[in-house]
C-alpha positions, 0 to 999 in steps of 0.5 A: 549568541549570549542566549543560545540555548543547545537545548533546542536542538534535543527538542528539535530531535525529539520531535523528529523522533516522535514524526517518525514514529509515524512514517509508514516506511523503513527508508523514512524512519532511517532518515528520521533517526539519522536527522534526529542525532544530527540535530543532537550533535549541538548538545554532545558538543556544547552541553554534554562536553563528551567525544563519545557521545559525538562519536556515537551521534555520528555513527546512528548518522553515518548507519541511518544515512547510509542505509537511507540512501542505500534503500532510495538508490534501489527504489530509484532504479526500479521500474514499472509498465504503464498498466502497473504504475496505475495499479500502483497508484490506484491501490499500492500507494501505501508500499515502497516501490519495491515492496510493490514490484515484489507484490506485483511479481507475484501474479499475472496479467492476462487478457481475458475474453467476455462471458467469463465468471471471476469470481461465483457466488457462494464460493471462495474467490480463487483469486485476486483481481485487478480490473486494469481495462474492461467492465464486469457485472456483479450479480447476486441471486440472478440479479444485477447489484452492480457494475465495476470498470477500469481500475477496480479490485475484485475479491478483496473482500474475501481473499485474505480469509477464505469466506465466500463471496456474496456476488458473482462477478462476470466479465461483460467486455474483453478485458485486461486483467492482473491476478494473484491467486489466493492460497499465495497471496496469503502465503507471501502476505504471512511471510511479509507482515509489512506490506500486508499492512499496507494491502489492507488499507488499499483493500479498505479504500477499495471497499469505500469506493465501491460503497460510494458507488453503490450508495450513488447507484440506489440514490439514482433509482426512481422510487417506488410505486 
């Protein structure tokens, strides 16, 4: 122990620290900071010789763990529908679990018959939707463009800001479907900056999917004559 050096420990804190700049939630930030002073505990006691600087350390640990545990415990007791727990996975893996059961809260499942039109072309997209069984077509022009099946977002485009879609999307089966309808997906994602920041990225890996796909769809036609 001749060479022990407490310093370690304020590196190790650091670098805890630092990783938890990049946790994308409050529970795992809290958790961080709470480990970073539990690993600069050593040098309070053994470099810095001062109780108040142990005492201080213990209470970030105390706060931060508690609040910590406090945020996992309500998260353990939430619970979602098989259908919900897909769309949590698909699309909302970005959010804590409550953070998804209030977004979620905010729309509607409905089952919707075959022939209906969710979204027309050149006009803002009502609301948005969540393909959970079922397929549609995407049409621009009168002209087939695509197709989306079980699991797909609709309207994620255009819902956030209003502009009007370049396709129309009609449901080509009965189906299954979750919907938020657009002026209150905008007003509750005002007010919770937080998880609209984690919406964009799931909307954006969304986007991606369906630029595979259709990227996929134009590789598979024959060539031209």
């Amino acid at each position: 122990m001749a060479n022990f050096n407490p310093a370690w420990f304020g590196y190790g804190a650091l670098l805890l620290l630092l990783a938890t700049c990049f946790a994308a939630r409050i529970e795992q930030v809290r958790l961080g900071v709470a480990a970073a002073a539990l690993l600069a505990l050593p040098i309070a006691v053994f470099t810095w010789h001062g109780v108040g600087y142990a005492l201080l350390l213990l209470a970030i640990l105390a706060v931060n763990g508690a609040l910590a545990a406090r945020g996992w415990l309500r998260d353990a007791g939430i619970r979602f529908s098989p259908e919900e727990q897909a769309l949590r996975a698909l699309h909302f893996a970005d959010l804590g679990p409550a953070g998804v059961r209030r977004l979620i809260d905010q729309g509607h499942w409905i089952s919707a018959k075959r022939g209906e039109v969710l979204i027309r072309e050149n006009q803002a997209a009502p609301s948005l939707f969540y393909l959970a069984e079922g397929r549609a077509l995407i049409q621009r022009d009168g002209a087939e463009v695509g197709t989306l099946t079980d699991g797909a977002l609709i309207g994620e485009a255009t819902v956030l800001d209003g502009a009007h879609a370049t396709g129309t999307v009609t449901l080509t089966t009965n189906a299954r479907l979750w919907f938020v309808p657009a002026a209150a997906l905008r007003a509750y994602l005002a007010a919770n900056p937080d998880i609209a920041a984690a919406l964009h990225q799931g909307f954006a890996r969304a986007l991606r999917g369906k630029l595979a796909s259709a990227n996929t769809r134009i590789a598979d036609m024959p060539p031209l004559s």
